[in-house]
KEDOMAR-125215 format. One record per residue (C-alpha): chain; residue in three letters; residue number from 1; x, y, z. Coordinates in steps of 0.001 Angstrom, whole numbers, plus 524288, in hexadecimal, padded with zeros to 5 digits. Example, Ala and Ser with C-alpha at 12.3 -4.5 7.8 and 13.67 -1.06 7.14 Angstrom:
! residues 2
REC mol type seq    xx    yy    zz
REC   A  ALA   1 8300C 7EE6C 81E78
REC   A  SER   2 83566 7FBDC 81BE4
END
This chain:
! residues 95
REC mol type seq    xx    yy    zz
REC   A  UNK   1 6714C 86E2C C3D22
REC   A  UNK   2 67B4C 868D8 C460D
REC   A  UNK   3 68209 8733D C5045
REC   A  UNK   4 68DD6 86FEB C5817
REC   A  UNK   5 68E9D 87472 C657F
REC   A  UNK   6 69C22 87810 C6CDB
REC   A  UNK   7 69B81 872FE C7C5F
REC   A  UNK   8 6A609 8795E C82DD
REC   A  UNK   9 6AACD 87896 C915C
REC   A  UNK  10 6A63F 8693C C9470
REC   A  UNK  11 6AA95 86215 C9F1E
REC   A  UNK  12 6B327 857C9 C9D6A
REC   A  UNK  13 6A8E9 84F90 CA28C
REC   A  UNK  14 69EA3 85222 C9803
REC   A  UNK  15 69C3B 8488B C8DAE
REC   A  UNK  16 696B7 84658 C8415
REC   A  UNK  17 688CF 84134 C87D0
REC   A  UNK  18 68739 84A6E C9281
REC   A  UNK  19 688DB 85520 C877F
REC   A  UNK  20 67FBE 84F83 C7D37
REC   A  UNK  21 677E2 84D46 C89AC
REC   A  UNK  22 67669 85C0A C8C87
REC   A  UNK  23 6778A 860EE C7DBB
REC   A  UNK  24 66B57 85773 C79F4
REC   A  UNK  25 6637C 86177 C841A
REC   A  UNK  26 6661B 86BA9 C791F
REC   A  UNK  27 66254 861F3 C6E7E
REC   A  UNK  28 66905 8587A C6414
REC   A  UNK  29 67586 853E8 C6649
REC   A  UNK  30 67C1D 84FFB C5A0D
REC   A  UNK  31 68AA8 84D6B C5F5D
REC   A  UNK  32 692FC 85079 C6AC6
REC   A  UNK  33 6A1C0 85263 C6973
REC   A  UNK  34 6A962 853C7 C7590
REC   A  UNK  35 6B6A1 855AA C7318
REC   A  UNK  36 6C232 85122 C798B
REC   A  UNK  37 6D113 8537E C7AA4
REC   A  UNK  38 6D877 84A2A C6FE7
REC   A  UNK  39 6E131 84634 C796D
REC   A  UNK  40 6DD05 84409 C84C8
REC   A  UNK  41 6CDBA 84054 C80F0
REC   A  UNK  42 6CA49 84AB5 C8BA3
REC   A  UNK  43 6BC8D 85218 C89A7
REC   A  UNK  44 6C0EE 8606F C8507
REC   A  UNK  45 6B617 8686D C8BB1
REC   A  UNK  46 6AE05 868C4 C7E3A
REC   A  UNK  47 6A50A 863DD C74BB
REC   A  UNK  48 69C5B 86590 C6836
REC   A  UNK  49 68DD6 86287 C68E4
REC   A  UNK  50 685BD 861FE C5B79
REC   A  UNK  51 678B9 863EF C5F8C
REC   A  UNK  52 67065 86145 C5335
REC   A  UNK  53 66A40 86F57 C4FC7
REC   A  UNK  54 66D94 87D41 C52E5
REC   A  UNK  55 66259 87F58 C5B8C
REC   A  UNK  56 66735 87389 C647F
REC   A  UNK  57 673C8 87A1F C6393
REC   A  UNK  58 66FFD 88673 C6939
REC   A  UNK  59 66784 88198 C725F
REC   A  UNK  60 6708B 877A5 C776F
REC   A  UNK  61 6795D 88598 C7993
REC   A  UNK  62 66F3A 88B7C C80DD
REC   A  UNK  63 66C58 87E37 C89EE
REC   A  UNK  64 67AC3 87AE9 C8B91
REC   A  UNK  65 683DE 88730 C8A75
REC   A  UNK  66 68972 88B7B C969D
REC   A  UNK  67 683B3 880E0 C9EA4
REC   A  UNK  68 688EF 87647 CA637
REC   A  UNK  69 68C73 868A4 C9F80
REC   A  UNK  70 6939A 85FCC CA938
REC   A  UNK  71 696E9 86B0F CB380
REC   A  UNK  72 69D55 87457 CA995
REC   A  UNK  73 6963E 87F88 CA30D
REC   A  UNK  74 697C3 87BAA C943C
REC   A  UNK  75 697CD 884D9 C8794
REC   A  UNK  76 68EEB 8800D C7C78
REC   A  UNK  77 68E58 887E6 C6F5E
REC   A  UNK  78 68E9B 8864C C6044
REC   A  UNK  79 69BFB 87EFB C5C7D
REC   A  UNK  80 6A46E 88734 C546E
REC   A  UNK  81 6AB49 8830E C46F0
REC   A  UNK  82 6B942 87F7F C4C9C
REC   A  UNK  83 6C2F4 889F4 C4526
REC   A  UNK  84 6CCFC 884A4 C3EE1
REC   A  UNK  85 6D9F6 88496 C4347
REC   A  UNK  86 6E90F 88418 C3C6C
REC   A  UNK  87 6EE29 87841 C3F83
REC   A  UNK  88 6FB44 877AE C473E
REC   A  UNK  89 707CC 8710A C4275
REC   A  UNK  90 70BC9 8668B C4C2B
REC   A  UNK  91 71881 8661C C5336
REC   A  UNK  92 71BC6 8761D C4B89
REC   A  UNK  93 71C95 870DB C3EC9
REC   A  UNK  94 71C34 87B01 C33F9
REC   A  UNK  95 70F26 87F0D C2AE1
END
């Protein structure tokens, strides 16, 4: 079973082959998502790794959390479900 990773604190530097790069130390690499500001195309500082089983998962945690990726000490651990949100009325419009 597929398990998606959260990266946190990447350089803006990182990309996305020097990620898969270190992640495929760990073991399967099924996708890399870096993701970037919708406006200005700018690397946010994050990304999702799906690594292809749960024990590549946790090992790539033990390998790569809290260890340097591009001169920044990066956070890797199991992605969380994103909660869901109310969604805001633009320019105060009523509900």
């Amino acid at each position: 079973m597929e398990v998606k990773l959260y990266v946190g604190n990447l350089s803006y530097d990182t990309n996305e082959e020097g990620l898969r790069t270190a992640f495929a130390r760990a073991g399967t690499v099924v996708s890399v998502d870096m993701i970037k500001d919708r406006d200005t195309g700018r690397m946010r500082g994050f990304a999702f790794v799906t690594m292809s089983s749960d024990e590549e998962a946790q090992n790539a945690i033990k390998i790569l959390n809290e260890k340097t990726l591009d001169d920044r000490v990066i956070k890797v651990n199991i992605a969380r479900a994103r909660e869901e949100q109310p969604r805001r009325m633009a320019y105060g419009g009523r509900r």
